[in-house]
C-alpha positions as CSV (number, residue, x, y, z in Angstrom):
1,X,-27.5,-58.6,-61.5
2,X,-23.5,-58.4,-62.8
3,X,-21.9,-61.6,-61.2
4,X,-19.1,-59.5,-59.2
5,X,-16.8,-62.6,-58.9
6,X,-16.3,-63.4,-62.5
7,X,-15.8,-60.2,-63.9
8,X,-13.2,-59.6,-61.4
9,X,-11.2,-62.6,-63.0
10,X,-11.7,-61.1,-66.6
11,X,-8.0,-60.9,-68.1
12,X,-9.5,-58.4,-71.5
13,X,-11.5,-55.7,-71.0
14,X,-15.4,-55.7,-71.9
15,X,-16.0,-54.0,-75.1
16,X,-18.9,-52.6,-73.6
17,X,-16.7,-51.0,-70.7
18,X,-13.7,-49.3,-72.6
19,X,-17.1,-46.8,-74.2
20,X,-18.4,-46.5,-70.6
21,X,-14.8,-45.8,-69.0
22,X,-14.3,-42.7,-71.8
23,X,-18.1,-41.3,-71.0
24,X,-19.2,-39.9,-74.3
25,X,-21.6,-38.2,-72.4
26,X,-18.7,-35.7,-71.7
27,X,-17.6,-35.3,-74.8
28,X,-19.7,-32.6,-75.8
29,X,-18.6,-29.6,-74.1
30,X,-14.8,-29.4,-75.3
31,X,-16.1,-30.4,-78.6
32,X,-19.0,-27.5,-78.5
33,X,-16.5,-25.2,-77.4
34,X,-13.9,-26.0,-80.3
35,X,-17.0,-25.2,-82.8
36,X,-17.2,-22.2,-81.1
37,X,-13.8,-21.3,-81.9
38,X,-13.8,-22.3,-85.9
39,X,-17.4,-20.0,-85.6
40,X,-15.8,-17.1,-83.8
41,X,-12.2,-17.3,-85.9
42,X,-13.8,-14.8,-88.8
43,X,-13.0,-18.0,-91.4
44,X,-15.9,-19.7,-92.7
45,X,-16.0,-23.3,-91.0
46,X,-17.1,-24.8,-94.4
47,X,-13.6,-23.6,-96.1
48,X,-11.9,-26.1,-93.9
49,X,-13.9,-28.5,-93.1
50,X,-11.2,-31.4,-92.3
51,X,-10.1,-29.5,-89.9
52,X,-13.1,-28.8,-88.3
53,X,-13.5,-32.1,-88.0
54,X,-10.7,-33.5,-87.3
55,X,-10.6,-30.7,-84.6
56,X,-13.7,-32.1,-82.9
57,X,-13.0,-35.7,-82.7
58,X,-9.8,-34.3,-81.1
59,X,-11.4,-32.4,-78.5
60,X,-14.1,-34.8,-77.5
61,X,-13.4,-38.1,-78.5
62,X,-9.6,-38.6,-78.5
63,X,-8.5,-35.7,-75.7
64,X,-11.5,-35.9,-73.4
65,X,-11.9,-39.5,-73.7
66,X,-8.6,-39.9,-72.7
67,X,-9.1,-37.6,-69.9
68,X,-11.8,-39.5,-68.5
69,X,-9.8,-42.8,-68.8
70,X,-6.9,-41.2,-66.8
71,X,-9.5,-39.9,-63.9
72,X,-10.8,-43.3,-63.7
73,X,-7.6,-45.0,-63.5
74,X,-6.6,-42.7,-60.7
75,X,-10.1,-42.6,-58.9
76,X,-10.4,-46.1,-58.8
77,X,-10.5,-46.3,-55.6
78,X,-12.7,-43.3,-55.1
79,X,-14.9,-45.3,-57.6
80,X,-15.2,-48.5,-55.3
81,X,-17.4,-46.4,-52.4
82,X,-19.2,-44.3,-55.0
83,X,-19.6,-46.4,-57.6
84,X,-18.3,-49.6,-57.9
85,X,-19.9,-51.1,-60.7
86,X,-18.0,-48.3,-63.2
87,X,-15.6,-50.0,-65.4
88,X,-12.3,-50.4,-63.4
89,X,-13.7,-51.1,-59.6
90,X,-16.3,-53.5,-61.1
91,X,-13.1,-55.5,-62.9
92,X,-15.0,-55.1,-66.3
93,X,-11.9,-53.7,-67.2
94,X,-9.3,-55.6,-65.4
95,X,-5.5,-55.4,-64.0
96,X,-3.6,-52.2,-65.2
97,X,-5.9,-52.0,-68.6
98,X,-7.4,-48.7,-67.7
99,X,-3.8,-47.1,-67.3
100,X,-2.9,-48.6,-70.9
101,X,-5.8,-47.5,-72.1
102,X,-5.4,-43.9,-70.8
103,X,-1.4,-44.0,-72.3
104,X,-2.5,-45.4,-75.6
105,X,-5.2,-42.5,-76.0
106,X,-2.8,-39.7,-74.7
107,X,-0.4,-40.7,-77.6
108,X,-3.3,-40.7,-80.1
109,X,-4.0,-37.2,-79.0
110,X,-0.6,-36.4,-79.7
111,X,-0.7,-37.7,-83.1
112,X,-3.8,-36.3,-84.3
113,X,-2.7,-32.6,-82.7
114,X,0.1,-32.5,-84.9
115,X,-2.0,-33.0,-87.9
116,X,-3.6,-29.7,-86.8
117,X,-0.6,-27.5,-86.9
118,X,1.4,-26.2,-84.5
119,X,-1.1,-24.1,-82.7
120,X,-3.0,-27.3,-82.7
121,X,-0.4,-29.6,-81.8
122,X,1.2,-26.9,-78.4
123,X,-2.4,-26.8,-77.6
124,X,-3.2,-31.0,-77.8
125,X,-0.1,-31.3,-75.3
126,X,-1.5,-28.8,-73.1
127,X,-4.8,-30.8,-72.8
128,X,-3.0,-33.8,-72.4
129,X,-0.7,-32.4,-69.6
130,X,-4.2,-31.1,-67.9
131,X,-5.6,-34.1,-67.6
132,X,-3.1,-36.2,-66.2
133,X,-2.3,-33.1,-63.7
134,X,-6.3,-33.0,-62.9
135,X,-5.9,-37.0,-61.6
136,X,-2.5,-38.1,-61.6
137,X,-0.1,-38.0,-58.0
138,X,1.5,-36.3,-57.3
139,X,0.2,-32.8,-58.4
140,X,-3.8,-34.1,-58.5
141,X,-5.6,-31.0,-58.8
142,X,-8.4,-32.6,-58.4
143,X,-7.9,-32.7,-54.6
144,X,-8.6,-28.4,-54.7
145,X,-11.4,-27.6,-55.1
146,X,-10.6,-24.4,-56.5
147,X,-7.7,-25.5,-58.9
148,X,-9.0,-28.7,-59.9
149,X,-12.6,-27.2,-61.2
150,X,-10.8,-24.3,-62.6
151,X,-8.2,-26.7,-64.7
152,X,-10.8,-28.9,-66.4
153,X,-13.1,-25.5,-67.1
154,X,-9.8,-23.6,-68.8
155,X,-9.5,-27.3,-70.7
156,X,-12.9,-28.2,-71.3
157,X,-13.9,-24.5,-73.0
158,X,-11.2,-22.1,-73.1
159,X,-8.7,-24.4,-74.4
160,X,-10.7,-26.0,-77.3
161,X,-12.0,-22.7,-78.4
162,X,-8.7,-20.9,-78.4
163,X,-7.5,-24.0,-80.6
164,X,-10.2,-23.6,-83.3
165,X,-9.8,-20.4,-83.5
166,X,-6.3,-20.7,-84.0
167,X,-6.4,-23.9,-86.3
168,X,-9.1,-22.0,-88.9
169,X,-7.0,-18.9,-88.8
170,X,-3.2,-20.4,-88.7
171,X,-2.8,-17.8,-86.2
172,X,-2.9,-16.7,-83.2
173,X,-6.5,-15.9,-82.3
174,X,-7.7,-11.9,-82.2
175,X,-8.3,-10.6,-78.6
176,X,-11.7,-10.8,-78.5
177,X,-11.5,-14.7,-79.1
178,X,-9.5,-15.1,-76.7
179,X,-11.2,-12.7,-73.7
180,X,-14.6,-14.9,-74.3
181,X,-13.1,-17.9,-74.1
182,X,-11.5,-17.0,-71.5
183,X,-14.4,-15.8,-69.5
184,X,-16.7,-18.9,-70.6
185,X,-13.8,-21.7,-69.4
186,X,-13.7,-19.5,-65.9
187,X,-17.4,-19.7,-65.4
188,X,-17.5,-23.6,-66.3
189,X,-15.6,-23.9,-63.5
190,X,-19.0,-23.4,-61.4
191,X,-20.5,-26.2,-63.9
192,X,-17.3,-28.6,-63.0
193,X,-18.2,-27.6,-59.2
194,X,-21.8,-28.7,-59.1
195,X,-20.6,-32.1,-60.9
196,X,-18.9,-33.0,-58.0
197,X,-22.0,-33.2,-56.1
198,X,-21.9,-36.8,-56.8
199,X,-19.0,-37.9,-55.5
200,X,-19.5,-36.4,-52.1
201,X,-19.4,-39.6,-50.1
202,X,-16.0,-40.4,-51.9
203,X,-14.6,-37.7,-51.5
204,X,-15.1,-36.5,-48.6
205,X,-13.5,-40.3,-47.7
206,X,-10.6,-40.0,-49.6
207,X,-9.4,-36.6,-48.7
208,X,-10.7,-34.9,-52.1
209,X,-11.5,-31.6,-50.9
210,X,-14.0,-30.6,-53.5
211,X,-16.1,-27.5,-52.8
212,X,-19.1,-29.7,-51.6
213,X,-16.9,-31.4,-49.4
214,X,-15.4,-28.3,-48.1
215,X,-18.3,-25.7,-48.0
216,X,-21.1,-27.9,-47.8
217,X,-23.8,-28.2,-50.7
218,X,-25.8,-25.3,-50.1
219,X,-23.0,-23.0,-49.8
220,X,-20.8,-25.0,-52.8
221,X,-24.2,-24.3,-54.9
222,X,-24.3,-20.5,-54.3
223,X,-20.8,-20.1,-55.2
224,X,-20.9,-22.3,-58.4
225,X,-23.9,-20.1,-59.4
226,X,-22.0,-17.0,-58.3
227,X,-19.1,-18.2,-61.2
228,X,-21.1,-19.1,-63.5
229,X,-23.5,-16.0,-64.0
230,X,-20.8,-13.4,-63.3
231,X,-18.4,-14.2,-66.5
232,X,-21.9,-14.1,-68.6
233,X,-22.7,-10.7,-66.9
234,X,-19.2,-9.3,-68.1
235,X,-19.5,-10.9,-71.7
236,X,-23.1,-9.1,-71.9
237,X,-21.4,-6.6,-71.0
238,X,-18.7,-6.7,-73.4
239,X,-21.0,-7.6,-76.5
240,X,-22.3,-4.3,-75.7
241,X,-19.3,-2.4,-75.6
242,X,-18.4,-4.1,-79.0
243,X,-21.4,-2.7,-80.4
244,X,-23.3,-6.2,-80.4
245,X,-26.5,-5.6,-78.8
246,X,-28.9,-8.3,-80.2
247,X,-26.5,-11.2,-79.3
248,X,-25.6,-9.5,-76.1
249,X,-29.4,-9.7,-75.4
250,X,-29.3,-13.2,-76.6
251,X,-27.0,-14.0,-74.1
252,X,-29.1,-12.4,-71.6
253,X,-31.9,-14.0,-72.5
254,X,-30.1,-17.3,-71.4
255,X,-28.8,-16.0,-68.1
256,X,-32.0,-15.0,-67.0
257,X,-33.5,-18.9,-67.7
258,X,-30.3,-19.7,-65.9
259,X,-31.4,-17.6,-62.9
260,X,-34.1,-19.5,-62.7
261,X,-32.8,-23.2,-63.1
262,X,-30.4,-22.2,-60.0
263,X,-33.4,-20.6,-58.3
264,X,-35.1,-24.4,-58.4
265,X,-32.0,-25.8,-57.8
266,X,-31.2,-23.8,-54.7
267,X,-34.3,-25.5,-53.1
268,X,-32.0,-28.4,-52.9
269,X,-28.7,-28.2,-54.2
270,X,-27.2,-31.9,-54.0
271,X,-31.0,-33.1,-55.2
272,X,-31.2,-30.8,-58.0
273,X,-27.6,-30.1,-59.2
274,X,-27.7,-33.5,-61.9
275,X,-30.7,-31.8,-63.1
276,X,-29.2,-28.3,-63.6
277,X,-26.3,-29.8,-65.1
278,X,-29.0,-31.0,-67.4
279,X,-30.6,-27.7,-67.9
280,X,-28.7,-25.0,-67.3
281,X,-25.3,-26.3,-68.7
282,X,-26.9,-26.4,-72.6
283,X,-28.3,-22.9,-71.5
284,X,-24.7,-21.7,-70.9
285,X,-23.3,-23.1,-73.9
286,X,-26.0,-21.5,-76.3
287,X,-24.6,-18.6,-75.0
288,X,-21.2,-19.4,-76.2
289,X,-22.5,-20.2,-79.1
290,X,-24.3,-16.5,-79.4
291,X,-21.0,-14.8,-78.5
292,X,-19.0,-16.8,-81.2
293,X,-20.9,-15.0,-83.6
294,X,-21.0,-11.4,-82.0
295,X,-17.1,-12.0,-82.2
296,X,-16.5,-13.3,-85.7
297,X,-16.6,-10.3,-87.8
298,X,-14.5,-8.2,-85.2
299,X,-12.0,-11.3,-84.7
300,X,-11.7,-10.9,-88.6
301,X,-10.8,-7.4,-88.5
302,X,-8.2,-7.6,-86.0
């Protein structure tokens, strides 16, 4: 086991620690959704292709690593009932090193953003202001649970795709980009709901009145299920409208498996809901995926 009482007198963070206190595990869905954006822009990704990157290592890395730094720093006390061998509570990262850390990175962000334009740059101090609104006093969103999940949804898909659609096509995006990414960050806020399943102890502790917390699991799951499949109903519905019926039945064909993955996790909803976040969450963003290309042709002739 981690001796408790030496790394508490640690005066440098742990190497090891400053990659767990980012969680590259989260880094995925901004950085998905920015992809989306460069797909569903009408400019061929591959004619830009610093950008692209640079784009993603901005949205996941550099923005939502930063994010995650802040949340710890400002849930470090959350932290020491629900997890307290995470980074900051655990004193692998000691003193005020997670705030630095959180600073440093929100300045990076800044940097890097204005290498992306200006619709890159407005957009990379609008992710920064999110995150430090989501877990800093004395607005903490995160206390809602309604604004808070809603916030990191807009940030961590309709945000990023806006800006890759913007970035690829200097400009702002057509309205179709920005109706679908619109409707996918509102339905992640159901995916941001069920991730607060495990913090529910903590929480419900420190007066963070999360929708598990609130409503109670079962009835938390049924309305993050409710959010999540209803913004999928009105793209498929959409898609069709648009005269894109095989990726609106794509996109179908995703909800449905969704549909079931809730069904299973319904059975029980604070048991299962790390496992649909598993399963159903890369179900949700192949359908993104499937509407960034239904959208790239008609974004293109807008």
């Amino acid at each position: 086991m981690t001796d408790i009482s030496n790394l508490q007198t640690r005066r440098l963070p742990e190497p090891a620690a400053m990659v767990t206190l980012i969680k590259p595990i989260t880094w995925f869905p901004p950085m998905w959704a920015y992809l989306c954006g460069t797909v569903s822009s009408g400019v061929s990704p591959l004619s830009k292709p610093g950008l692209v990157l640079l784009g993603i290592v901005l949205a996941g890395p550099v923005v939502c690593g930063m994010s995650q730094a802040a949340n710890d720093w400002c849930d470090r006390h959350v932290d020491a009932i629900n997890e307290p061998y995470r980074p900051i509570p655990s004193g692998r990262i000691p003193g005020r090193w997670g705030l630095w850390i959180a600073l440093a990175m929100s300045l990076l962000s800044l940097v890097i953003g204005w290498q992306l334009g200006p619709w890159g740059f407005v957009a990379t101090i609008l992710g920064v202001a999110a995150a430090w609104a989501y877990s800093a006093e004395p607005v903490r969103l995160k206390k809602s649970g309604w604004w808070g999940p809603g916030l990191v949804g807009l940030s961590y898909e309709s945000l990023p795709w806006f800006t890759g659609a913007a970035v690829l096509s200097a400009g702002a995006p057509s309205v179709y980009v920005v109706i679908i990414a619109l409707l996918y960050g509102i339905g992640a806020h159901g995916i941001m709901t069920l991730n607060d399943f495990k913090a529910l102890e903590g929480d419900r502790k420190m007066g963070v009145n999360s929708l598990p917390v609130t409503l109670g699991p079962e009835k938390a799951a049924w309305v993050a299920s409710i959010v999540m499949a209803v913004p999928q109903v009105v793209v498929i519905a959409l898609l069709f409208l648009w005269d894109r019926p095989f990726h609106a039945l794509g996109v179908t064909a995703v909800l449905l498996v969704q549909f079931w993955a809730m069904s299973v996790m319904m059975k029980d909803p604070k048991g299962k809901a790390p496992w649909y976040n598993g399963v159903g969450v890369v179900l949700y963003v192949s359908g993104m995926m499937i509407s960034a290309f239904a959208i790239r042709m008609l974004g293109a002739g807008a």
